[in-house]
C-alpha positions as CSV (number, residue, x, y, z in Angstrom):
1,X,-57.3,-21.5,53.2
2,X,-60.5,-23.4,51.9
3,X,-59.9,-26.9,51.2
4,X,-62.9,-28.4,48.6
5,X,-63.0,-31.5,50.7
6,X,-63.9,-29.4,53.9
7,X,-66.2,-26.8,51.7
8,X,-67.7,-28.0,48.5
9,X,-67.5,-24.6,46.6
10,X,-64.1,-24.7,47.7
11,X,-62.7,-24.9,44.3
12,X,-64.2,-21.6,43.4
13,X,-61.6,-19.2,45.5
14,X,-58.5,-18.5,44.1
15,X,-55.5,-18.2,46.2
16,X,-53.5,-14.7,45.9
17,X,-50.3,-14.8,44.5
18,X,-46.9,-14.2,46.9
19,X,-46.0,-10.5,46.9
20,X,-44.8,-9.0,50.3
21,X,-44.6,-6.0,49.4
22,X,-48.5,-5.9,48.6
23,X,-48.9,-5.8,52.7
24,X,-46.9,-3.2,53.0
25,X,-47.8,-0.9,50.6
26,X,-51.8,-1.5,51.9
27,X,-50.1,-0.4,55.8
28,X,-48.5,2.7,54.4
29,X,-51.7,3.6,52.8
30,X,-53.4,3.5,56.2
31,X,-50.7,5.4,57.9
32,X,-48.5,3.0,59.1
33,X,-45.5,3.2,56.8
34,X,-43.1,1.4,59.1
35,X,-45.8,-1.5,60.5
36,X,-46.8,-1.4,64.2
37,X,-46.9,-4.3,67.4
38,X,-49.3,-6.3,68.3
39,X,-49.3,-7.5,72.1
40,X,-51.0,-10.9,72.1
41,X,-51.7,-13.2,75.6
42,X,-52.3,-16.3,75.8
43,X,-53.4,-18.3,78.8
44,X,-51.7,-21.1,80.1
45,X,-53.8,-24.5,79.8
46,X,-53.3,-26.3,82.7
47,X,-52.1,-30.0,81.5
């Protein structure tokens, strides 16, 4: 996301239109027909 008040030339992106499908058919294309997982960590901030 680019907002023109954080990035002057902001207004010159366009924004893609909705289409989930579009994902998946770009993941079968690069082998992984049926997605894959993604282990993510995250420390704990001590408050």
């Amino acid at each position: 996301m680019i907002s023109p008040f954080m990035f002057d030339r902001g207004d010159e992106f366009e924004c893609y239109a909705y289409d989930p499908e579009a994902p998946k058919a770009l993941l079968a294309e690069a082998g992984y027909p049926d997605g894959f997982e993604v282990g993510m960590e995250c420390p704990k901030i001590a408050t």
